[in-house]
KOLTORMAR-97754 format. One record per atom (N, C-alpha, C): residue in one letter; z negated, x, y. Coordinates in steps of 0.2 Angstrom, whole numbers, padded with zeros to 4 digits, always signed. Last residue first. Layout:
AZXY/...
***
This chain:
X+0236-0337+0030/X+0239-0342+0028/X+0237-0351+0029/X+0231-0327+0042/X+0239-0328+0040/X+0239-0335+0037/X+0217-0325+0040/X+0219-0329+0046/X+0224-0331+0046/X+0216-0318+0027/X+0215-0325+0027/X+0216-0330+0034/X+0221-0306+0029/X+0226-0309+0028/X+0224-0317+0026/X+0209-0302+0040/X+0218-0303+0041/X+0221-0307+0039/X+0201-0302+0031/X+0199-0306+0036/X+0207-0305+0041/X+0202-0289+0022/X+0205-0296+0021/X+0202-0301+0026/X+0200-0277+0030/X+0206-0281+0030/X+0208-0288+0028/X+0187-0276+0028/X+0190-0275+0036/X+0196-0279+0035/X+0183-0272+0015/X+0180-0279+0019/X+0185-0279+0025/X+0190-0261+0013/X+0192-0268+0011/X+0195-0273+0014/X+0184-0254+0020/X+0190-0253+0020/X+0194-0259+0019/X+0172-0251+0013/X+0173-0252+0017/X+0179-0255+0021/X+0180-0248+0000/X+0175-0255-0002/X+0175-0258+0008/X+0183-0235+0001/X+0187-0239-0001/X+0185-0246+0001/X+0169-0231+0003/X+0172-0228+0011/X+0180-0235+0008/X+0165-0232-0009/X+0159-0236-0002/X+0164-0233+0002/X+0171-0224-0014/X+0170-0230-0016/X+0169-0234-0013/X+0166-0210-0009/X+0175-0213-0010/X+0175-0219-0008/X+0154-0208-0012/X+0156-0211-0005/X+0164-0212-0004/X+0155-0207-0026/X+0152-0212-0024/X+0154-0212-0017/X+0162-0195-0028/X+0165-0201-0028/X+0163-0208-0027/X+0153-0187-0022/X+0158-0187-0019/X+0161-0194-0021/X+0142-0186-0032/X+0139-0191-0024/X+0149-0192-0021/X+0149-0182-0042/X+0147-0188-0044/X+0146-0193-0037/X+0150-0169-0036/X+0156-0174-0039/X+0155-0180-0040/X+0134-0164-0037/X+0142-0166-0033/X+0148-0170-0031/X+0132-0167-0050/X+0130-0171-0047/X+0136-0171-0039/X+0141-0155-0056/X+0141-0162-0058/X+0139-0167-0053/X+0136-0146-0047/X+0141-0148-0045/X+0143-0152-0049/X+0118-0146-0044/X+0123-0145-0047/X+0128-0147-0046/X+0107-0145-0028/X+0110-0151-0034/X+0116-0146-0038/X+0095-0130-0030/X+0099-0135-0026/X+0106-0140-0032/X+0078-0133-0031/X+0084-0132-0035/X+0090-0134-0032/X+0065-0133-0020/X+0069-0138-0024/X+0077-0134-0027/X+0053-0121-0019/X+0059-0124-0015/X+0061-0128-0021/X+0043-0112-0025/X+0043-0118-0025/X+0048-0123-0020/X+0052-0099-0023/X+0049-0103-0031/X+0046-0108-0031/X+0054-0096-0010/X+0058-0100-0014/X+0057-0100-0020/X+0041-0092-0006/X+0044-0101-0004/X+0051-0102-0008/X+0041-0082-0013/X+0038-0087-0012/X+0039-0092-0013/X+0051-0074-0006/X+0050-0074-0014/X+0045-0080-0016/X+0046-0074+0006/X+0053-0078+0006/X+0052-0078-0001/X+0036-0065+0006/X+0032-0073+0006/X+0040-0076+0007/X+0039-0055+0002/X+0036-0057-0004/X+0036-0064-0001/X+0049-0052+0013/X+0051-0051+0006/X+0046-0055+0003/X+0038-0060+0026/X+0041-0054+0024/X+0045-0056+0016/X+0042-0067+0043/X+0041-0070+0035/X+0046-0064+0032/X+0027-0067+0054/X+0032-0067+0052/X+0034-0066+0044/X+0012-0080+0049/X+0015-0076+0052/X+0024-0073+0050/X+0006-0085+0039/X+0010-0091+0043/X+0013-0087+0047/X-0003-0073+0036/X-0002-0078+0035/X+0000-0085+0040/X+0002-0056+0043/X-0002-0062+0041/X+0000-0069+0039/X+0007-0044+0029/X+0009-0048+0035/X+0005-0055+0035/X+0003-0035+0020/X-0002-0038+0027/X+0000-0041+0031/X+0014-0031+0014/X+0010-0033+0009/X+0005-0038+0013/X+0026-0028+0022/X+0027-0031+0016/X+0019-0034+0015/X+0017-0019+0031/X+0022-0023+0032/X+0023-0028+0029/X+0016-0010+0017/X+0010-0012+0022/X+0013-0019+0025/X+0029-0004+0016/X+0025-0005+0010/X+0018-0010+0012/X+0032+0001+0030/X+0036-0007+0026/X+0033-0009+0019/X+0025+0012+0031/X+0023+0007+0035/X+0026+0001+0032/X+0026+0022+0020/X+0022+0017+0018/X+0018+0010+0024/X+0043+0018+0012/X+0040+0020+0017/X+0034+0016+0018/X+0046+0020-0004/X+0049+0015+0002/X+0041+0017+0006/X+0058+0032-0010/X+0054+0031-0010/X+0052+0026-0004/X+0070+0043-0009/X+0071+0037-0010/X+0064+0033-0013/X+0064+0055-0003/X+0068+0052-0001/X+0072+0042-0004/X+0056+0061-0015/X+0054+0057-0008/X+0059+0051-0004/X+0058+0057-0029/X+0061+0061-0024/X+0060+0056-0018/X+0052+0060-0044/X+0048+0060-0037/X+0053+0062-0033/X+0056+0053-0061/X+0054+0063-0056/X+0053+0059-0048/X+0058+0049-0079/X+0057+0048-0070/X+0056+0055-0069/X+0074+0055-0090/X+0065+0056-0085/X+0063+0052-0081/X+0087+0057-0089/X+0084+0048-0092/X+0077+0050-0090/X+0095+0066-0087/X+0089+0067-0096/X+0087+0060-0096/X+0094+0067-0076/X+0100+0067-0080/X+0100+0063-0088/X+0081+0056-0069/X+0085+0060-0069/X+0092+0062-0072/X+0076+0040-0059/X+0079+0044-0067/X+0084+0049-0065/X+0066+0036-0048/X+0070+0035-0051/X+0072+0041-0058/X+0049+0023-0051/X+0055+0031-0049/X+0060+0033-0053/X+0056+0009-0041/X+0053+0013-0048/X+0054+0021-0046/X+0054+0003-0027/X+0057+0005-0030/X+0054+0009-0037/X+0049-0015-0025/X+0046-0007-0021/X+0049-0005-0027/X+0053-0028-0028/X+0054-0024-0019/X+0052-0016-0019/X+0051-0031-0038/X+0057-0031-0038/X+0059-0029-0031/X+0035-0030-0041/X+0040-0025-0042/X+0046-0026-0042/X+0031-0042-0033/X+0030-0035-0029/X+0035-0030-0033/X+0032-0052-0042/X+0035-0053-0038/X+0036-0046-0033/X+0021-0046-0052/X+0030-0046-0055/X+0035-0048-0047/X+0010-0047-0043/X+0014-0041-0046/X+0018-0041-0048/X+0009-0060-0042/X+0011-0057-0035/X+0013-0049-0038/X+0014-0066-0060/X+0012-0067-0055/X+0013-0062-0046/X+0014-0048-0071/X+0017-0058-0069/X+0013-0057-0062/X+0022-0039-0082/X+0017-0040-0076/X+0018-0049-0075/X+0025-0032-0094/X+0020-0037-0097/X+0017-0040-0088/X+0028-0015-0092/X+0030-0023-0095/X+0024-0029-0093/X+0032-0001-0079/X+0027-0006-0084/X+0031-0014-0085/X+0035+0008-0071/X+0040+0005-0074/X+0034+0003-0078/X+0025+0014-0054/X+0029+0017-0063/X+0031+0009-0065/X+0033+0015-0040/X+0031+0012-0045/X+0032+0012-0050/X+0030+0023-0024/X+0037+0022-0030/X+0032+0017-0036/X+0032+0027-0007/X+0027+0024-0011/X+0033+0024-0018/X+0028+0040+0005/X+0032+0036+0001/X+0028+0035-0007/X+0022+0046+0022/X+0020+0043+0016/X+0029+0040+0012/X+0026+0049+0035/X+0027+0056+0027/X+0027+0052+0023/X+0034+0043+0046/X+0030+0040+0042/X+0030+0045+0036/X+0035+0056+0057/X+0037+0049+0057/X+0030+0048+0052/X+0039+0073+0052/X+0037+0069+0055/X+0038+0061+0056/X+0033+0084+0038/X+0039+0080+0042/X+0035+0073+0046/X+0022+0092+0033/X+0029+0094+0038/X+0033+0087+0038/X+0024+0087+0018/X+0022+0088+0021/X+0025+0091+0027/X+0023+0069+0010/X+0028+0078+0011/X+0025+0079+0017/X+0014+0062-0004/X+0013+0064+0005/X+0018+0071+0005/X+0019+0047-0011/X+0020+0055-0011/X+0020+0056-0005/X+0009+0039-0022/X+0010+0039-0016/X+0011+0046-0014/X+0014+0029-0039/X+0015+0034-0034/X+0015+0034-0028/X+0005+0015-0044/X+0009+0018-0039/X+0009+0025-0040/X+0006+0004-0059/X+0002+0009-0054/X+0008+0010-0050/X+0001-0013-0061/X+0009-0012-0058/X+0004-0005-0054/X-0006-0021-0075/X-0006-0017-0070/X+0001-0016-0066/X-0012-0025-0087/X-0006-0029-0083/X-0005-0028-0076/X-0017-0015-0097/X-0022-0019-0090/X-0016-0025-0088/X-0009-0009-0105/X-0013-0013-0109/X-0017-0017-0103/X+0002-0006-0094/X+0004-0012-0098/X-0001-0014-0102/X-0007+0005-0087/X-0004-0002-0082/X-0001-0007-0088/X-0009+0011-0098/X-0016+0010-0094/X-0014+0004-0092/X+0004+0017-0099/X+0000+0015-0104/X-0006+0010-0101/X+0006+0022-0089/X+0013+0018-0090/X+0006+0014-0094/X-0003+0031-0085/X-0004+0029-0079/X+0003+0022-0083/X-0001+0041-0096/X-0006+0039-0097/X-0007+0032-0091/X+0012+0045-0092/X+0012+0042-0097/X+0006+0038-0097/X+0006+0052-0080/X+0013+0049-0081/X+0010+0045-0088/X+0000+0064-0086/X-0004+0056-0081/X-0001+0051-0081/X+0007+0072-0094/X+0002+0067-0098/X-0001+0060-0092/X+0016+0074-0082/X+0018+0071-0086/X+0014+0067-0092/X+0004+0083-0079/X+0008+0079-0072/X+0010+0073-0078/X+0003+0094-0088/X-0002+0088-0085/X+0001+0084-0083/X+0022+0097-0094/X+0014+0097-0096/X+0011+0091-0093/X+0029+0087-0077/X+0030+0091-0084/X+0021+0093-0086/X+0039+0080-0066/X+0032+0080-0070/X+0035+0083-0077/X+0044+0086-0051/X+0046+0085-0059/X+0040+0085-0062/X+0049+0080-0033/X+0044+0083-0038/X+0043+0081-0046/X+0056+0084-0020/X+0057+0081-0025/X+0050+0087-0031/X+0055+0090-0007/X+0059+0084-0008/X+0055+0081-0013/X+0039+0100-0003/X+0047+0098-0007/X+0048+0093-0006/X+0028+0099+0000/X+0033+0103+0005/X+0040+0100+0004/X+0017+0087-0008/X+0021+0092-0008/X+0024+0096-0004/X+0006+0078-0016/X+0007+0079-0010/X+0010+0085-0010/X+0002+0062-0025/X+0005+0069-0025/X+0007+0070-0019/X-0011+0052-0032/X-0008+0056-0024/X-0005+0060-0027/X-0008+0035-0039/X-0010+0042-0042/X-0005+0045-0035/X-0016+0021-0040/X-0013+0027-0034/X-0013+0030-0037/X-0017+0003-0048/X-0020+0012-0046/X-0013+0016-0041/X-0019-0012-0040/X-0016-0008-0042/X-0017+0000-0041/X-0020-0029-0037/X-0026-0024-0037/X-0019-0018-0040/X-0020-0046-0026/X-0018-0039-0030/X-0022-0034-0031/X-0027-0055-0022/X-0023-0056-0022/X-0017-0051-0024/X-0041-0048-0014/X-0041-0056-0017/X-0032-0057-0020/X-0036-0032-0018/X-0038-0037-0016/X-0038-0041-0016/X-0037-0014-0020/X-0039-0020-0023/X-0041-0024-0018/X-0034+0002-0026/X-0034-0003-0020/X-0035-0011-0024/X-0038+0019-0032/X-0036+0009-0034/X-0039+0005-0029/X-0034+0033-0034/X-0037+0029-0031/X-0035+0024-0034/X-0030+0041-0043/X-0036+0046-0041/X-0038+0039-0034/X-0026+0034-0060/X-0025+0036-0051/X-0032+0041-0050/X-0032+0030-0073/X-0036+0026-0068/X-0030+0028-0062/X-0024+0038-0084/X-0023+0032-0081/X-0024+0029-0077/X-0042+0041-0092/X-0033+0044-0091/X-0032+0038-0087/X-0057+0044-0085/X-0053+0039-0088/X-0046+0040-0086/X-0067+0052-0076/X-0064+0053-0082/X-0058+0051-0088/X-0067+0051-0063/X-0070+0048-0067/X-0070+0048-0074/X-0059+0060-0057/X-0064+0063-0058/X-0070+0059-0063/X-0053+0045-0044/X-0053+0052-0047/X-0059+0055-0050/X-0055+0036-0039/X-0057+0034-0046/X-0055+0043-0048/X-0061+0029-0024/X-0057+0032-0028/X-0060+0033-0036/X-0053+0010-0021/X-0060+0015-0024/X-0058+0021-0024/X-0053-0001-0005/X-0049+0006-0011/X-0058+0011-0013/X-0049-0014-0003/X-0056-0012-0003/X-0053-0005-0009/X-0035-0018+0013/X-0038-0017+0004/X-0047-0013+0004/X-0036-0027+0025/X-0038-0022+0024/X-0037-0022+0014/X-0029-0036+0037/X-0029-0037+0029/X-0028-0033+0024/X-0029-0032+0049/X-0030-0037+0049/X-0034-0039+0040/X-0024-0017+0048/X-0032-0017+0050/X-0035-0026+0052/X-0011-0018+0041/X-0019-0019+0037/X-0023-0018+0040/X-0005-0019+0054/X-0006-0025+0049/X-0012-0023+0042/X+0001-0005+0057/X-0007-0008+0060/X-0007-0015+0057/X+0011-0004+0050/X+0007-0001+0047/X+0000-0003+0049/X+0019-0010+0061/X+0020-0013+0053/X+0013-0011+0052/X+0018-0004+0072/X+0018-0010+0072/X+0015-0013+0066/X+0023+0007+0070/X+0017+0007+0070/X+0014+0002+0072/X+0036+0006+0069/X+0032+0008+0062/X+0026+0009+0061/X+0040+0001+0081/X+0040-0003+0073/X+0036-0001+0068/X+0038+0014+0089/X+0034+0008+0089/X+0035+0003+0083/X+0039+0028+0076/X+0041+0022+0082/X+0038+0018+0081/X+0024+0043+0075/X+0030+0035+0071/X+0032+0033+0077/X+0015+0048+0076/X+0022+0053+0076/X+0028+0046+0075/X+0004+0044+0072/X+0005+0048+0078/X+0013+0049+0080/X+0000+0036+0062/X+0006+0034+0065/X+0006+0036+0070/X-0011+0043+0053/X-0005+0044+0051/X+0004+0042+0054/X-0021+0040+0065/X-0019+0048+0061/X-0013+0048+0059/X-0024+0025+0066/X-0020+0029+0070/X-0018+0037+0069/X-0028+0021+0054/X-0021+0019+0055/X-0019+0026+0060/X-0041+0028+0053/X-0036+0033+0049/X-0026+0031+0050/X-0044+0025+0064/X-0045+0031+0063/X-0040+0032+0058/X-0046+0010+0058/X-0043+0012+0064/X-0041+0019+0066/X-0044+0007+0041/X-0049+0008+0046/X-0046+0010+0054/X-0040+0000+0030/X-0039-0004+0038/X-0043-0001+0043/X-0038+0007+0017/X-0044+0002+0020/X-0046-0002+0026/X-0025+0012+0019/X-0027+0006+0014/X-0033+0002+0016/X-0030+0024+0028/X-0026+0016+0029/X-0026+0013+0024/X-0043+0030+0019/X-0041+0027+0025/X-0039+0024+0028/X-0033+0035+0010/X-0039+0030+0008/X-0042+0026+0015/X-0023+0043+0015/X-0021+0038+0011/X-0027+0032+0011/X-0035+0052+0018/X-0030+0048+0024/X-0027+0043+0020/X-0038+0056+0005/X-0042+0053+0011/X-0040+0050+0016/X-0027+0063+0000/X-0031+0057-0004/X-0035+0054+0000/X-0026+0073+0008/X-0023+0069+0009/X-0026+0062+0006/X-0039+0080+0003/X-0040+0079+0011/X-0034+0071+0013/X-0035+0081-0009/X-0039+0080-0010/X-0041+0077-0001/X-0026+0092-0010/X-0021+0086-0011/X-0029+0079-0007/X-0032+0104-0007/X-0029+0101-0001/X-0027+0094-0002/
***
C-alpha cells in the first residue's frame, strides 16, 4: 500500500496536474493555491527504491537548484517510532546525507484525514551549505523523544502545500521564507552604533556652525 502513496507523492513533486489535483481535493483555497506552484516549477523525482543502496529514500527529487532523497512512511497513527529496519534507514539516510552534502526528507502520509495528509520533517545532518543550509532552518527536523530519539509525529511536521509554497514560489513573485533568507545575505549590514554616535555628533556640529553663521551678522551691524 505504502507503494500507491509513494506515487501520489511522485506525482506532485513532478508538477503533474492529475496528481496536484488528487491530493488537493479536500484542501482550502490557499492550500491549493500553494501546492499548484509546482505545476510552474516542477522537481524531476526518481524513485530509488529497491535500488539497493542504504540511504538513497524510496525517492529523490531534483532541481537546477536543489536535490534531496524521500524516504515514504504512511500510517493511521499520529506518530511513528523507528526501531530494528526503520531505524537502520534512519541511520543510513544521516550517514548517506553528510558523506553526500545532502539534506534527506521524511514524507509522512496519515491516512484518513482530510485537507493537506502530507507532512514533511528533515533528518538532522552536518556539513550542508548553500539553498540547503538555507532550507534547513524552515522545515522542521524530527523531533526528540524522552530518550533523545527522533520519532515521526505528524502533527508537528510542515504541511506539504507550505513545503511547495516555500520552495516553487516563482521568481520575482510573491516573497517566500527562502527568497527573504536571500535578499538578506546580500543586503548591506546595518551601521553600528559607533558610527551612529559619530554621524550624530556630526550633525550637532553642522546644526552648531549653522547657528553661528546667522548670528554674527548681528553683532557686526552693532558696532
Amino acid at each position: 500500500m505504502t507503494g500507491a502513496y509513494e506515487r501520489e507523492l511522485r506525482e506532485v513533486l513532478s508538477g503533474t496536474e492529475k496528481g496536484v489535483h488528487a491530493v488537493t481535493k479536500s484542501c482550502t483555497p490557499e492550500e491549493k493555491a500553494r501546492t499548484r506552484r509546482v505545476l510552474e516549477r516542477p522537481f524531476l523525482v526518481v524513485r530509488a527504491a529497491g535500488s539497493g543502496m542504504e540511504g538513497s529514500g524510496d525517492l529523490v527529487a531534483l532541481r537546477g537548484d536543489c536535490c534531496f532523497p524521500i524516504e515514504v512512511k504512511t500510517t493511521r497513527a499520529e506518530k511513528l517510532y523507528f526501531s530494528g529496519r526503520t531505524k537502520d534507514q534512519l541511520n543510513a539516510m544521516i550517514r548517506e546525507g553528510e558523506r553526500s552534502g545532502l539534506m534527506p526528507l521524511y514524507a509522512h502520509r496519515r491516512k484518513g484525514v482530510r485537507g493537506d495528509s502530507w507532512r514533511l520533517f528533515r533528518v538532522e545532518t552536518e556539513g550542508l551549505t548553500g539553498t540547503l543550509a538555507r532550507m534547513a532552518k524552515m522545515i522542521p527536523p524530527l523531533p526528540l523523544n524522552r530518550n533523545g530519539s527522533p520519532f515521526i509525529d505528524w502533527e508537528q511536521g510542515m504541511p506539504l502545500n507550505q513545503f511547495l509554497g516555500m520552495m516553487c514560489s516563482p521568481l520575482g513573485g510573491e516573497e517566500t521564507p527562502l527568497h527573504a533568507l536571500k535578499e538578506r545575505a546580500h543586503r548591506p549590514q546595518s551601521t553600528t552604533m559607533a558610527e551612529n554616535r559619530q554621524q550624530s555628533a556630526t550633525d550637532i556640529l553642522a546644526e552648531l556652525e549653522r547657528r553661528r553663521s546667522a548670528v554674527l551678522p548681528l553683532f557686526k551691524g552693532k558696532e
